[in-house]
N, C-alpha and C positions, 0 to 999 in steps of 0.2 A: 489469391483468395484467402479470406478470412476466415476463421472456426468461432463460434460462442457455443454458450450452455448457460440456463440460471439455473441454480441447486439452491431449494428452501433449506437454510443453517439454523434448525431451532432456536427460535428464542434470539436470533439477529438478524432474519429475514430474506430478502431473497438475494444470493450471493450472482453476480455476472459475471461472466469471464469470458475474454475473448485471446485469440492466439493466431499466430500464423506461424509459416512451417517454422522461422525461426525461433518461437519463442511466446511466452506469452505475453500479451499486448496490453491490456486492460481486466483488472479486477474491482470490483466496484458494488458495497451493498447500498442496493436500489431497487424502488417496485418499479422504473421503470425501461421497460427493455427498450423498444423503440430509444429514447434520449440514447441508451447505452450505445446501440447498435450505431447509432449517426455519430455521436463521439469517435467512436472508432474508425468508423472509414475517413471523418475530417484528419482526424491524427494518422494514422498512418498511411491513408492513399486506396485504400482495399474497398473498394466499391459492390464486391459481394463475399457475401456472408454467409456461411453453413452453418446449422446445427449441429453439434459433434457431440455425441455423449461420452466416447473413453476417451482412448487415448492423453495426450498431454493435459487437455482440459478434464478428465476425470483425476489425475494424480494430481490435478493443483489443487482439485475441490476438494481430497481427501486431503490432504497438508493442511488447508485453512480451514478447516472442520478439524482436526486434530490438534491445532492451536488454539480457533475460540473454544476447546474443550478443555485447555491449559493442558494437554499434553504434548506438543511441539513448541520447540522456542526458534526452530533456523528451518529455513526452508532450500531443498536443492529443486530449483527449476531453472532452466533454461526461459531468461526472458530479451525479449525483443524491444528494449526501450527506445523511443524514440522522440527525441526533441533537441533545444538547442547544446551546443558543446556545455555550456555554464549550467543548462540544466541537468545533463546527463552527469556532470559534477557534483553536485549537489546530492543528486538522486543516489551515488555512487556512494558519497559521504554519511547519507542515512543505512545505508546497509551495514559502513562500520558502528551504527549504536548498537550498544550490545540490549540484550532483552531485559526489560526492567529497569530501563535506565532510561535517562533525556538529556538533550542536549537545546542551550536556546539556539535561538534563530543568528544569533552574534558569534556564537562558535562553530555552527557552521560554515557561516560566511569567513572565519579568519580559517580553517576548515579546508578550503577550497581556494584560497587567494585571495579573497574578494573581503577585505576587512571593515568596509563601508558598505555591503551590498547587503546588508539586512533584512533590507524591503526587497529584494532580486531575490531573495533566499523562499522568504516568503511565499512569493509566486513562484518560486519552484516546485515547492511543497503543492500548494494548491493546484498548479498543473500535473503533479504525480498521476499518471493513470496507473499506477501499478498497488494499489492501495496494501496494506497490509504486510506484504512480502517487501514493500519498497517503504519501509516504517516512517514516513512524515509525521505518524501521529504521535510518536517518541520526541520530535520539537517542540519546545516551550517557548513561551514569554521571556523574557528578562525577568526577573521576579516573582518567577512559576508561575504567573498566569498560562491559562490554557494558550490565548494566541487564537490560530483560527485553523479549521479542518473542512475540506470538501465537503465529506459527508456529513457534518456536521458537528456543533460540540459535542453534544449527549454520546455520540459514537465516539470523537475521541476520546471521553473520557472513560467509558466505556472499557474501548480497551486498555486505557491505561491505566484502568482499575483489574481486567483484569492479569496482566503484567505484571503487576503488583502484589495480587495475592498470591500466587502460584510463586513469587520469589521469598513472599513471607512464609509459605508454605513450608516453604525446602528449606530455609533460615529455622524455622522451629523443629524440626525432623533431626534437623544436625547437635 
């Protein structure tokens, strides 16, 4: 069995999240639940689905509400990622970008082994179900282009603006 909850994140809309016992499964800002809810049980298998307001899905939605607030920069959950070896590679290798930082989709790839798999890299990112906590939106272009984001660009630019200021933040403080 599966757990979800959507939490309204002022001012970014409605946050999803879904989990099972191992971990959590899917994070995703979207208006819609239904698409979420089907995503989820095609990716990992869980064909029913609860409502869960604490527990691990209330501590993820305080962590990601404490980040888009620019006061968290690392997240401690417990997640249940699931997809191919190369993508769990990948997804693996986005957790070492540090906060405020990017990597293109070419250093990934050399990253991971895969030194021609730029476009494999790509569709890693874009199948990321773990949005935020699992930072794809930290990938750039070759040439800083944004590149492309699930939820969209405006969103990742979004956060990687704000990323950005909370580091310039702390750079003028010092």
């Amino acid at each position: 069995m599966g757990f979800w909850n959507v939490l309204e994140v002022g001012g970014w809309g409605a946050l999803h999240l879904s989990a099972t016992r191992g971990g959590i499964t899917g994070i995703r800002i979207s208006e819609d639940t239904a698409e979420f809810l089907m995503e989820q049980a095609r990716r990992t298998g869980e064909q029913e689905w609860e409502r869960q307001e604490g527990g691990l899905l209330a501590e993820a939605g305080a962590q990601i509400r404490e980040y888009l607030e620019g006061r968290r920069r690392d997240f401690d959950l417990p997640l249940d990622l699931r997809g191919t070896e190369f993508q769990r590679a990948v997804w693996n290798a986005l957790g070492g970008i540090p906060y405020g930082e990017t990597r293109t989709y070419g250093e990934i790839a050399l990253a991971v082994g895969a030194p021609r798999g730029v476009r494999a890299v790509g569709a890693a990112c874009g199948a990321n179900p773990i949005a935020i906590v699992v930072p794809c939106h930290r990938v750039v272009a070759k040439g800083g282009g944004l590149g492309g984001y699930s939820g969209g660009l405006e969103l990742k630019r979004r956060l990687l603006d704000l990323e950005a200021g909370a580091v310039n933040r702390l750079l003028h403080q010092a």
